[in-house]
GUMARLUM-887017 format. One record per residue: x, y, z of N, C-alpha, C in turn; residue number from 1. Coordinates in steps of 0.2 Angstrom, whole numbers, plus 2048, in hexadecimal, padded with zeros to 3 digits. Example, Ala and Ser with C-alpha at 12.3 -4.5 7.8 and 13.67 -1.06 7.14 Angstrom:
<rs>
n_px->842, n_py->7E4, n_pz->827, ca_px->83E, ca_py->7EA, ca_pz->827, c_px->842, c_py->7F0, c_pz->827, i->1
n_px->840, n_py->7F5, n_pz->823, ca_px->844, ca_py->7FB, ca_pz->824, c_px->840, c_py->800, c_pz->827, i->2
</rs>
This chain:
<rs>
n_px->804, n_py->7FA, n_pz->800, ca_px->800, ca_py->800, ca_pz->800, c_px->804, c_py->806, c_pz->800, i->1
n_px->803, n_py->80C, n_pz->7FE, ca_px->806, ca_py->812, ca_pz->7FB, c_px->804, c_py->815, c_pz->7FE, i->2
n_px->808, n_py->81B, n_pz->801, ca_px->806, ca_py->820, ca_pz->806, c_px->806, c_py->825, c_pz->804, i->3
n_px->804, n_py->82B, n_pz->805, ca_px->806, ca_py->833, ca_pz->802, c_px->80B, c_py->835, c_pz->804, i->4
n_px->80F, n_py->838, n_pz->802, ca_px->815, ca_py->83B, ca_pz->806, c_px->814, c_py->844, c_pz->807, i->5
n_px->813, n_py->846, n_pz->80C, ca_px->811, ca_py->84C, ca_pz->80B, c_px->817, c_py->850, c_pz->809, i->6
n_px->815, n_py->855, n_pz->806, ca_px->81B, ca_py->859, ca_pz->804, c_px->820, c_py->85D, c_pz->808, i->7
n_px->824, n_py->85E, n_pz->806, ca_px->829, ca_py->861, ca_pz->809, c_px->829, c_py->86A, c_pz->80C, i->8
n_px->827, n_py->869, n_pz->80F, ca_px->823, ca_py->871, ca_pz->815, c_px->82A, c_py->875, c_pz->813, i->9
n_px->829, n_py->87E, n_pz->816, ca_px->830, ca_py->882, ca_pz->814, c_px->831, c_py->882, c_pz->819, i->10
n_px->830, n_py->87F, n_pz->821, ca_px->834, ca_py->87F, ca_pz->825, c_px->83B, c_py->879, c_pz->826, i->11
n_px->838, n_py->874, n_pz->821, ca_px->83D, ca_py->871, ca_pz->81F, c_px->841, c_py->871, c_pz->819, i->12
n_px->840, n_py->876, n_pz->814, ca_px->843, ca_py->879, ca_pz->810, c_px->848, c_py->87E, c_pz->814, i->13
n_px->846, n_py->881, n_pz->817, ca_px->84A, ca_py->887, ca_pz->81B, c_px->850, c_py->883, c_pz->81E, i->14
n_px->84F, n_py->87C, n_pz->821, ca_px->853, ca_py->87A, ca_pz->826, c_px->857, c_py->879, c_pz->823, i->15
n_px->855, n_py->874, n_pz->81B, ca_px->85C, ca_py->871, ca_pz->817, c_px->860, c_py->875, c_pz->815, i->16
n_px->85D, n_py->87C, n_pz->813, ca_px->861, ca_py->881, ca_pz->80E, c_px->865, c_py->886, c_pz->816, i->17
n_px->864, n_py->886, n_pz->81A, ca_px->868, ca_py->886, ca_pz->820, c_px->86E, c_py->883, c_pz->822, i->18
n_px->86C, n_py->87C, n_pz->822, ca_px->871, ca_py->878, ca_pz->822, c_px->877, c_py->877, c_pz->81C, i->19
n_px->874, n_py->879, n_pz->816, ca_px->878, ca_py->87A, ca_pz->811, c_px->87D, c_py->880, c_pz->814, i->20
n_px->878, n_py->884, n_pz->814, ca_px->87F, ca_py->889, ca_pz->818, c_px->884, c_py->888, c_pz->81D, i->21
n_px->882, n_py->885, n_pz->821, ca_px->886, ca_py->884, ca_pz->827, c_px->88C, c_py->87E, c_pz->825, i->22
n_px->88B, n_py->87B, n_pz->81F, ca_px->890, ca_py->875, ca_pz->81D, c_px->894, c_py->879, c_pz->816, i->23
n_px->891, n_py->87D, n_pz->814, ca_px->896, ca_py->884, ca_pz->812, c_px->89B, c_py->888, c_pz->817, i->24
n_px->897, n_py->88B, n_pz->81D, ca_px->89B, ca_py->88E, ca_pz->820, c_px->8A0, c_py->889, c_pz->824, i->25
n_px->8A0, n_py->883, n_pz->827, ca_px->8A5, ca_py->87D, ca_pz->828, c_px->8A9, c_py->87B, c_pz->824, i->26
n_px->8A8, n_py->87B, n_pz->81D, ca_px->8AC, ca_py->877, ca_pz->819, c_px->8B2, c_py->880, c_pz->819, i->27
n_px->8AE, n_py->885, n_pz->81A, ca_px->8B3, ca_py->88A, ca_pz->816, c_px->8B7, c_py->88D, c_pz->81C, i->28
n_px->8B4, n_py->889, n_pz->823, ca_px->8B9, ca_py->88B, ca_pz->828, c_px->8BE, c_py->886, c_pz->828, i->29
n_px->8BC, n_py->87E, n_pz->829, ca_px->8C1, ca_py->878, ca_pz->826, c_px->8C9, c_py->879, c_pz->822, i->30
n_px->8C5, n_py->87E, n_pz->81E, ca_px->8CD, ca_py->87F, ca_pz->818, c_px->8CE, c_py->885, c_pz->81B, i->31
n_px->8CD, n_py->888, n_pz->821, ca_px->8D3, ca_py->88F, ca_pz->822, c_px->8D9, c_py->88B, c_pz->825, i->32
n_px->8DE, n_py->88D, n_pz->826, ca_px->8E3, ca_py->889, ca_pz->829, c_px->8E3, c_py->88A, c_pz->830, i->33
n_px->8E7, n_py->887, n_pz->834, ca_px->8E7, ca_py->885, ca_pz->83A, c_px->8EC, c_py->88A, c_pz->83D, i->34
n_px->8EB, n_py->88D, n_pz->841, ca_px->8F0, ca_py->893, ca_pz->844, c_px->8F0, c_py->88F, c_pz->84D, i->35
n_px->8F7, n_py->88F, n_pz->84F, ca_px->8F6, ca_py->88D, ca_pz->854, c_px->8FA, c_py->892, c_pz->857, i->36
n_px->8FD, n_py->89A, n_pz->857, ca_px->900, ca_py->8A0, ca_pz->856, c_px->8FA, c_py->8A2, c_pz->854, i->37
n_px->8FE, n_py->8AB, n_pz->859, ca_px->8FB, ca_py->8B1, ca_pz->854, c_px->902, c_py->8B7, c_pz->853, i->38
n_px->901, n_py->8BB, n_pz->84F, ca_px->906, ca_py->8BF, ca_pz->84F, c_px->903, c_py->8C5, c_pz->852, i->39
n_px->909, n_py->8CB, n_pz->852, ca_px->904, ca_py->8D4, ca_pz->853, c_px->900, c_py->8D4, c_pz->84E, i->40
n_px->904, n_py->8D5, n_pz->849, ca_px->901, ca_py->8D8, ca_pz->842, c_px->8FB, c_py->8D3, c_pz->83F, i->41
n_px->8FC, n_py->8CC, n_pz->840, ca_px->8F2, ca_py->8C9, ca_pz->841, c_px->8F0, c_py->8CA, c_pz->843, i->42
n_px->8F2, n_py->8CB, n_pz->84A, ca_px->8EA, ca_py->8CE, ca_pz->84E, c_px->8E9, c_py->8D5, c_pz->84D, i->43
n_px->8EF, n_py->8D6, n_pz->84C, ca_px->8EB, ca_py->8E0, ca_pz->849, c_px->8E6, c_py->8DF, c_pz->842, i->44
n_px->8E9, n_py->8DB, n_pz->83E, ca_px->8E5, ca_py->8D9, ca_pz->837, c_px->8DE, c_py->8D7, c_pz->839, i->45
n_px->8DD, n_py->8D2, n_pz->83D, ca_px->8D6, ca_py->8CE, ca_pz->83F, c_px->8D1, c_py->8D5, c_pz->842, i->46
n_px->8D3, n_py->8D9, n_pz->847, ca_px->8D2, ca_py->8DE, ca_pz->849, c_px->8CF, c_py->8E3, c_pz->845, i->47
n_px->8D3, n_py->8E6, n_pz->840, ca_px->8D2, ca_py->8EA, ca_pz->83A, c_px->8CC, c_py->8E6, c_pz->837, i->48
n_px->8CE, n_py->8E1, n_pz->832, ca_px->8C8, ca_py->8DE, ca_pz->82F, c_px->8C1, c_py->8DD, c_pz->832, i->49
n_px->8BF, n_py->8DE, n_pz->839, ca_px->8BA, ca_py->8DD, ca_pz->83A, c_px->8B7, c_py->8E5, c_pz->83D, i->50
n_px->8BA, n_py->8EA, n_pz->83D, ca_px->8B8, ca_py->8F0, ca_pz->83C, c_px->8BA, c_py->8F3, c_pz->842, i->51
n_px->8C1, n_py->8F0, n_pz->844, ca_px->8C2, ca_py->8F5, ca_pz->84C, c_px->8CA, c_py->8F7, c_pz->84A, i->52
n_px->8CA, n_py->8FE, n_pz->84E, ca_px->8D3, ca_py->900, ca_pz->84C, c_px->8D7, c_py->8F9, c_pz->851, i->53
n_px->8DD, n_py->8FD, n_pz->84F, ca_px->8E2, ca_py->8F7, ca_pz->853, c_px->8E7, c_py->8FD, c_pz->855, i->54
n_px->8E9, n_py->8FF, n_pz->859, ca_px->8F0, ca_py->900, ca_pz->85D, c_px->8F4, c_py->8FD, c_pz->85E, i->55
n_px->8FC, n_py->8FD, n_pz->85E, ca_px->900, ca_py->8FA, ca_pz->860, c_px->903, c_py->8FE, c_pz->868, i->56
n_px->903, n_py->8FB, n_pz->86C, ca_px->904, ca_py->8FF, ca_pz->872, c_px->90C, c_py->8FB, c_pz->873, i->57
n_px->90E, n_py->8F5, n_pz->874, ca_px->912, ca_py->8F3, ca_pz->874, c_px->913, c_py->8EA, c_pz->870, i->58
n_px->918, n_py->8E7, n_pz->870, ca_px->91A, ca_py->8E2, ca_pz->86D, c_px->915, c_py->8DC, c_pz->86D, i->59
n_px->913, n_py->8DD, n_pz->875, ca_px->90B, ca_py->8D7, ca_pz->875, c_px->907, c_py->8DC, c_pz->877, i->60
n_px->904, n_py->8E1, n_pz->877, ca_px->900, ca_py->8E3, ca_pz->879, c_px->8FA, c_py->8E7, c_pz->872, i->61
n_px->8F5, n_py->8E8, n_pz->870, ca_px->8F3, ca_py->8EB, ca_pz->86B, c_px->8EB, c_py->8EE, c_pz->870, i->62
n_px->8EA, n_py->8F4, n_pz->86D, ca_px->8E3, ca_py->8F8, ca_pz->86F, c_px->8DE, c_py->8F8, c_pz->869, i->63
n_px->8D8, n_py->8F8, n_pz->86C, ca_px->8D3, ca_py->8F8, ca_pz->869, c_px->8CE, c_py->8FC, c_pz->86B, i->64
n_px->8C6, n_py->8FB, n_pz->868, ca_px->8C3, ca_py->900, ca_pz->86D, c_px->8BC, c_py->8FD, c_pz->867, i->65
n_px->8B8, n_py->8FD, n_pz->86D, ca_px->8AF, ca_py->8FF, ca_pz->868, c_px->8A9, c_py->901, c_pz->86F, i->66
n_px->8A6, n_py->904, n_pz->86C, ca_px->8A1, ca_py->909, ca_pz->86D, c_px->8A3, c_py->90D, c_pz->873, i->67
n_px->8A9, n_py->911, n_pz->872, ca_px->8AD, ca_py->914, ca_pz->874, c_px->8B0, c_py->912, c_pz->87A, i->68
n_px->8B0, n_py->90C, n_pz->87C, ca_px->8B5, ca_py->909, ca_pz->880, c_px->8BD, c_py->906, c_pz->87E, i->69
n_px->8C1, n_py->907, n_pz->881, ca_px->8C8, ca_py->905, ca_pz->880, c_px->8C9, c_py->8FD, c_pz->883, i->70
n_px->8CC, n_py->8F8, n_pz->87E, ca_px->8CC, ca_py->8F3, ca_pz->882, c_px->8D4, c_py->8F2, c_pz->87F, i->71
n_px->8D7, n_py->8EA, n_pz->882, ca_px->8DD, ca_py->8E9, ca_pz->880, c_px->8DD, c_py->8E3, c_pz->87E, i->72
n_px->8E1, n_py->8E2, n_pz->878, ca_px->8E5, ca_py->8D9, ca_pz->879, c_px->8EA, c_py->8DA, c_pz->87A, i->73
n_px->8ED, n_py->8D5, n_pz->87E, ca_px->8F3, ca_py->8D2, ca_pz->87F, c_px->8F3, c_py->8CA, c_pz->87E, i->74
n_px->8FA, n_py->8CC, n_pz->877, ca_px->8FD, ca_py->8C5, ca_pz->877, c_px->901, c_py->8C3, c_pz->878, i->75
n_px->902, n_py->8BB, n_pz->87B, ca_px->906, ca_py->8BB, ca_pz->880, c_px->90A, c_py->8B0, c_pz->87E, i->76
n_px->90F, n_py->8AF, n_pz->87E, ca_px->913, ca_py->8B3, ca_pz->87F, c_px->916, c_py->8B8, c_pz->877, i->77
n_px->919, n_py->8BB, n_pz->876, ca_px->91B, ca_py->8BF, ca_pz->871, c_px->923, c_py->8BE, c_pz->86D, i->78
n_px->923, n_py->8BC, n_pz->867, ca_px->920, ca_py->8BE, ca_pz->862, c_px->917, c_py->8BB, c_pz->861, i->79
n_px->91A, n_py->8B3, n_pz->862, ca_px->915, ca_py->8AD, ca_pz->85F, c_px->912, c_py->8AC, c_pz->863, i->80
n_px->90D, n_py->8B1, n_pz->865, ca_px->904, ca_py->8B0, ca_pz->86A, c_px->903, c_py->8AA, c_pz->86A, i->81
n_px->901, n_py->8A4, n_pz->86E, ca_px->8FD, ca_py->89F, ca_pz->86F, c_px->8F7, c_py->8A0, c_pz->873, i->82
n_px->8F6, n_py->8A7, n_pz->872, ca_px->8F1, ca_py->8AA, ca_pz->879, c_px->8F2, c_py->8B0, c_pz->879, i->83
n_px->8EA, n_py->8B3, n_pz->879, ca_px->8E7, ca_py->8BA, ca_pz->877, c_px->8E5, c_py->8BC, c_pz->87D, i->84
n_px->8E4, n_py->8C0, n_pz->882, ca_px->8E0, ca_py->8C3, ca_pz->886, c_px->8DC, c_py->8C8, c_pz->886, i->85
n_px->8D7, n_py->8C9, n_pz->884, ca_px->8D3, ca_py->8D0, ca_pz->884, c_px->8D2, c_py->8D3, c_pz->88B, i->86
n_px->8D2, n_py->8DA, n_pz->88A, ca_px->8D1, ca_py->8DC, ca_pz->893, c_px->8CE, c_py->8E3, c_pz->892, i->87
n_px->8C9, n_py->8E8, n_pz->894, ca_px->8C9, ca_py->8ED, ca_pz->898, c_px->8C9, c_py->8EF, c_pz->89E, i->88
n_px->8CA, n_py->8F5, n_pz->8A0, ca_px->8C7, ca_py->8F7, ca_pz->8A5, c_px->8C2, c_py->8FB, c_pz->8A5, i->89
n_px->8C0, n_py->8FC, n_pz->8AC, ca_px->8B9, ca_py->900, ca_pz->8AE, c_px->8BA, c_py->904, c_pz->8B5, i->90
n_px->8B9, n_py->908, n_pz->8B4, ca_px->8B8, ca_py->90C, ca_pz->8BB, c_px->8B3, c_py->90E, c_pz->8BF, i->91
n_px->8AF, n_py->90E, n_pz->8C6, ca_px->8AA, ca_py->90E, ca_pz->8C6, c_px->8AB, c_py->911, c_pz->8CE, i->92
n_px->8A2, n_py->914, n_pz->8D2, ca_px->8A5, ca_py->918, ca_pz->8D8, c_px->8A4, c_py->913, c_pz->8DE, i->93
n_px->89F, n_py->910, n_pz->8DC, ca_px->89C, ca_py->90A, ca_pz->8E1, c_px->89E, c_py->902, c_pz->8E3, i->94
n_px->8A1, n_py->901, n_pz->8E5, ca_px->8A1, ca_py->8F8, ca_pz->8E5, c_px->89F, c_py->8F4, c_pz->8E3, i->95
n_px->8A2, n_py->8F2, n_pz->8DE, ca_px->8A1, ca_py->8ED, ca_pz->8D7, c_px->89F, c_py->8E7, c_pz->8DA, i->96
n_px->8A2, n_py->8E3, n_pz->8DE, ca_px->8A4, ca_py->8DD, ca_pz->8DF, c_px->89C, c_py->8D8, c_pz->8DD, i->97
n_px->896, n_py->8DA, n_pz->8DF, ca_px->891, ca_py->8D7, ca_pz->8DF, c_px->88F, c_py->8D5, c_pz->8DA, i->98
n_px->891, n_py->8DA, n_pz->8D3, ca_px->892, ca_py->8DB, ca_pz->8CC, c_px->895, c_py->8D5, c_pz->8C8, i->99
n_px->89D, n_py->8D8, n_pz->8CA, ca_px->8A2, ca_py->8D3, ca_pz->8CA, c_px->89F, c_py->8CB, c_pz->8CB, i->100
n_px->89E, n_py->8C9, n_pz->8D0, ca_px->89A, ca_py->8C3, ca_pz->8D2, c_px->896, c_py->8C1, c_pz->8CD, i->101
n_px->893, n_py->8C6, n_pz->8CB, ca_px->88B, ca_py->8C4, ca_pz->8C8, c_px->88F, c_py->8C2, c_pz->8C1, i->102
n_px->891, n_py->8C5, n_pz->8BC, ca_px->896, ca_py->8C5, ca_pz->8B5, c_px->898, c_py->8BD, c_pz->8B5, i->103
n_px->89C, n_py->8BC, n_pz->8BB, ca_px->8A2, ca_py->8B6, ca_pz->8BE, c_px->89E, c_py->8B0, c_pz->8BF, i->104
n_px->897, n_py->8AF, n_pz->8BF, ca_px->893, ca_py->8AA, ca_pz->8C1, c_px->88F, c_py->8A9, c_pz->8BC, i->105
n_px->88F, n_py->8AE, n_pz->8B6, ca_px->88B, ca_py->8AD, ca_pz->8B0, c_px->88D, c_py->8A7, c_pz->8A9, i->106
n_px->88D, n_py->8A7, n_pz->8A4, ca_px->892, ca_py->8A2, ca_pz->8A0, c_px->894, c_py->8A6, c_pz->89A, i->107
n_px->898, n_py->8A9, n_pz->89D, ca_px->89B, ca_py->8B0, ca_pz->899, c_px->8A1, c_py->8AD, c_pz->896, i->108
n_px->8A3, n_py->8B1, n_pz->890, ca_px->8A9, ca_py->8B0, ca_pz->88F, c_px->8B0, c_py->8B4, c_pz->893, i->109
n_px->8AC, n_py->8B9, n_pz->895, ca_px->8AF, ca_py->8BE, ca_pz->899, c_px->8B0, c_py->8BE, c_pz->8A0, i->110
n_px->8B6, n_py->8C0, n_pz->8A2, ca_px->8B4, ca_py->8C0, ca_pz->8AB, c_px->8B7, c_py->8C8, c_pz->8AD, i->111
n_px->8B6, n_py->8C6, n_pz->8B3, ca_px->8B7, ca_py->8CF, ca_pz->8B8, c_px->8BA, c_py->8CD, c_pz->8BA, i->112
n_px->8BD, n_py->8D3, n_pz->8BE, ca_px->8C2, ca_py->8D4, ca_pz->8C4, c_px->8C2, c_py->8DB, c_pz->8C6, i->113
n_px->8C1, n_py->8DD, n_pz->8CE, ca_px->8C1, ca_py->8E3, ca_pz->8D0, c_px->8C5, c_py->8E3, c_pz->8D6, i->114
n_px->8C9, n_py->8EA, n_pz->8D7, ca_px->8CD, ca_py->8EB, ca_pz->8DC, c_px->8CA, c_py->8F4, c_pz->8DD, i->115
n_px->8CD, n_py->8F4, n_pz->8E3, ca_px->8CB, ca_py->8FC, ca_pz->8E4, c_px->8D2, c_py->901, c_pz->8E2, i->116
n_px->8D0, n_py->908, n_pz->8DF, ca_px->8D5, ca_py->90B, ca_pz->8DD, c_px->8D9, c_py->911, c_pz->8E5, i->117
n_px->8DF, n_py->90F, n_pz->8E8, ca_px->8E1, ca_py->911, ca_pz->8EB, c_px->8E2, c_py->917, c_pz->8EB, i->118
n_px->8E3, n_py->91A, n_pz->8E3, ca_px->8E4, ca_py->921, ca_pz->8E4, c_px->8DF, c_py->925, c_pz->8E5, i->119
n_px->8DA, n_py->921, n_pz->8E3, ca_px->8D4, ca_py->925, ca_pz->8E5, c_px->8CE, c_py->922, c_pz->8EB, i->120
n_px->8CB, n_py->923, n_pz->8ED, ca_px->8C8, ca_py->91F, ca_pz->8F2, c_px->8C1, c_py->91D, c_pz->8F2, i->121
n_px->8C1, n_py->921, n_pz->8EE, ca_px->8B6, ca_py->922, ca_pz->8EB, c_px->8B8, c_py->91D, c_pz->8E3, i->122
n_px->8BC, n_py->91B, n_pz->8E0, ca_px->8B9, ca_py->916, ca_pz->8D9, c_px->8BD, c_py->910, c_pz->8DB, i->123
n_px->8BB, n_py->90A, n_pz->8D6, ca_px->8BD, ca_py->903, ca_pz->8D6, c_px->8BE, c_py->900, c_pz->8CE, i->124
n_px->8C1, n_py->8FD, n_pz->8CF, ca_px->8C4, ca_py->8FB, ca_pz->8C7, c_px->8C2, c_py->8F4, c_pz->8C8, i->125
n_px->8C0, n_py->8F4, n_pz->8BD, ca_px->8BC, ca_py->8EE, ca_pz->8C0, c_px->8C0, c_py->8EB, c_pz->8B7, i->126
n_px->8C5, n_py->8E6, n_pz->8B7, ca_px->8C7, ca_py->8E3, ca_pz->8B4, c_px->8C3, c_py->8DF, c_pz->8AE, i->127
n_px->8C2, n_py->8E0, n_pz->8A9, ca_px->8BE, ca_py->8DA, ca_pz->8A6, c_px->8C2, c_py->8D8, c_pz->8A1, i->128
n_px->8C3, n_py->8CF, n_pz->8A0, ca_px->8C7, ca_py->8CE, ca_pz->89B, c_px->8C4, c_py->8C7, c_pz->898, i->129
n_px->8C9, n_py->8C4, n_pz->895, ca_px->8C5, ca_py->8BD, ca_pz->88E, c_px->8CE, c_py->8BB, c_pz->890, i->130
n_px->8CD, n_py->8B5, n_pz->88F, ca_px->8D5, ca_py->8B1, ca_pz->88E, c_px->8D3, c_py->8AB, c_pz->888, i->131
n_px->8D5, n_py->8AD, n_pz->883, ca_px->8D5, ca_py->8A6, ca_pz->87D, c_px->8DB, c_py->8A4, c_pz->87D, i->132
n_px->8DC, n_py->89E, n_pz->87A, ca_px->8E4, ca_py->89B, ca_pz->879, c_px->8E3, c_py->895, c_pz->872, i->133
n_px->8E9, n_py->894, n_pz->86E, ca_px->8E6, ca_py->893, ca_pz->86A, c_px->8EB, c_py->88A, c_pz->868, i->134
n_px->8EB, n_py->888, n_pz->86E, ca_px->8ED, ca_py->882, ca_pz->870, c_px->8E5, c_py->87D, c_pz->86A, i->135
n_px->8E9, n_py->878, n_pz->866, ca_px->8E4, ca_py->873, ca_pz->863, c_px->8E8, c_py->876, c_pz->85C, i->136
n_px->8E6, n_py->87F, n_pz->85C, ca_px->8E6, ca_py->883, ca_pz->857, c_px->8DE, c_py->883, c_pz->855, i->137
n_px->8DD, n_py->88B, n_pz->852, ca_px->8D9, ca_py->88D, ca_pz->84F, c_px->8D9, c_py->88F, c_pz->847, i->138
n_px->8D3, n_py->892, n_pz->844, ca_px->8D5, ca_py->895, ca_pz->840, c_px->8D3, c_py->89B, c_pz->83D, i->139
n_px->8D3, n_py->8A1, n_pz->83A, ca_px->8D3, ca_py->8A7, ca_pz->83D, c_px->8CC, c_py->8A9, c_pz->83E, i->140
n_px->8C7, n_py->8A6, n_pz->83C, ca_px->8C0, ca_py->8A8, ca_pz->83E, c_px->8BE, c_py->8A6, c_pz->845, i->141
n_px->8C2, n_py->8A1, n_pz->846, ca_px->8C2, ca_py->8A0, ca_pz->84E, c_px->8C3, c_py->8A7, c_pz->852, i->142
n_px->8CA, n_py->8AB, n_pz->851, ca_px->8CB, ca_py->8B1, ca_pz->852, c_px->8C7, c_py->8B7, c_pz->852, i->143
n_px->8C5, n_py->8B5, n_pz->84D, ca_px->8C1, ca_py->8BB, ca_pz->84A, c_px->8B9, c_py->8BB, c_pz->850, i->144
n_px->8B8, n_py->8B5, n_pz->84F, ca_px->8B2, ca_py->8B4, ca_pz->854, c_px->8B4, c_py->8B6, c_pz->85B, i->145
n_px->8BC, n_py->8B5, n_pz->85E, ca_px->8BD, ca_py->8B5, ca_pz->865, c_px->8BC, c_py->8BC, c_pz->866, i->146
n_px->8BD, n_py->8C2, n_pz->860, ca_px->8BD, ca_py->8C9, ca_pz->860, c_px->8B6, c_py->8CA, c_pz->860, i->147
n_px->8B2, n_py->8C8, n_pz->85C, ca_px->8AB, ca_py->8CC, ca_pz->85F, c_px->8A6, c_py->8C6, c_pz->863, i->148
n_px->8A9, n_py->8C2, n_pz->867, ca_px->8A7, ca_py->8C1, ca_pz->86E, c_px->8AB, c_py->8C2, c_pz->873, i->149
n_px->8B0, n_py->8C5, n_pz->873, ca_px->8B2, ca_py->8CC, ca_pz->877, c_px->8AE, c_py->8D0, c_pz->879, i->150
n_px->8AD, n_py->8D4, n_pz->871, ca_px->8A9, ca_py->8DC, ca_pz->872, c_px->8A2, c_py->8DA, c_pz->874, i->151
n_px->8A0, n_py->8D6, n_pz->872, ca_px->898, ca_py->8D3, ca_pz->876, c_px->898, c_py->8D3, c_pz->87C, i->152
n_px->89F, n_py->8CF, n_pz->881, ca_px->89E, ca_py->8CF, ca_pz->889, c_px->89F, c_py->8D4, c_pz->88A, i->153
n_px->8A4, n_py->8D8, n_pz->889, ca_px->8A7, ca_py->8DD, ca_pz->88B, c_px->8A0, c_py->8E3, c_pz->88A, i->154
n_px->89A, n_py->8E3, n_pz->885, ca_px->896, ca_py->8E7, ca_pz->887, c_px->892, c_py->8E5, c_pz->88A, i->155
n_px->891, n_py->8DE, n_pz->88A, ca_px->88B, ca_py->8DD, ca_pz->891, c_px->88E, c_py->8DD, c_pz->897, i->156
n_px->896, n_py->8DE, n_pz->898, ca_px->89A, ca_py->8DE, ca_pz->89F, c_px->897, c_py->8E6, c_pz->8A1, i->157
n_px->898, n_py->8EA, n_pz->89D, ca_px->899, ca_py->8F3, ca_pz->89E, c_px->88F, c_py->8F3, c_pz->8A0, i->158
n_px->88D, n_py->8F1, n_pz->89A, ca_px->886, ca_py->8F2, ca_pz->89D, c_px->884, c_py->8F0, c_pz->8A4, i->159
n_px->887, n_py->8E9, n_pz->8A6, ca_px->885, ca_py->8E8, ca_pz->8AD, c_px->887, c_py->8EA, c_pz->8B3, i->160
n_px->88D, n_py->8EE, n_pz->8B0, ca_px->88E, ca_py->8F3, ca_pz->8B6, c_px->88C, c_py->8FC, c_pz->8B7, i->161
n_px->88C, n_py->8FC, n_pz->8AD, ca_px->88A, ca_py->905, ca_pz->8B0, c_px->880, c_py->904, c_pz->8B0, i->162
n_px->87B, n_py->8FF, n_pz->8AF, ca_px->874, ca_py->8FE, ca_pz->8B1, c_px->873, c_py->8FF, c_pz->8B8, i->163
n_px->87C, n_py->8FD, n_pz->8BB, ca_px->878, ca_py->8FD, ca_pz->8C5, c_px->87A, c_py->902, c_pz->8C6, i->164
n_px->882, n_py->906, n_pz->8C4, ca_px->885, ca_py->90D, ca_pz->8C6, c_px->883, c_py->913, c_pz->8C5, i->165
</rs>
């Protein structure tokens, strides 16, 4: 006996022609090469191409910035970085710590740290950083992703702290 087969609905069409893509964009990250180093001038290139300046401050250290926050990488060790650090800082007048906590407990890519500023006695610094390494090896879209999952924590880190301040 013969059954109807019903047709083929567009949420199943949508999913195959999805999947096409996603086995496009695997096959096209597959053939980048394997970087298990970075250098300055790649990370400043990675940097630039994705729409942010690059500073060289010193030999592993480069500055960056978006929506008008300043942040930093540091690669470490230098020349041939096996490890990126992204970090800002933040200044604020009230005690972070509960803040800090809350960031720290969430599944961020980003963590805190805050200390109080001795030179002053009314603000507190509040550290927010990413540590990647590129142990196994990557490959540069890896990188490129590690940058704009930075800028993402790093603005939901600032948000959570200037929404209480």
């Amino acid at each position: 006996m013969r059954t109807n087969v019903p047709e083929e609905s567009d949420f199943i069409r949508v999913v195959r022609r999805s999947n096409l893509g996603s086995l496009a964009s695997a096959m096209t990250i597959a053939s980048q090469s394997v970087l298990t180093a970075i250098t300055q001038p790649e990370i400043c290139s990675t940097l630039q191409d994705l729409g942010f300046r690059a500073k060289v401050l010193s030999s592993s250290l480069v500055e960056s910035a978006s929506d008008g926050m300043i942040w930093k990488v540091e690669l470490m060790p230098v020349p041939s970085a096996t490890a990126v650090r992204f970090s800002a800082d933040l200044a604020v007048a009230a005690d972070p710590l509960e803040s800090v906590n809350h960031i720290n407990l969430g599944r961020s890519l980003v963590v805190a740290a805050c200390d109080q500023d001795f030179a002053s006695d009314s603000a507190w610094r509040i550290e927010i950083s990413m540590l990647r390494v590129f142990e196994g090896g990557v490959t540069s879209a890896h990188v490129a992703f590690w940058v704009e999952s930075w800028v993402a924590g790093l603005e939901a880190a600032v948000a959570t702290f200037f929404d209480l301040y």
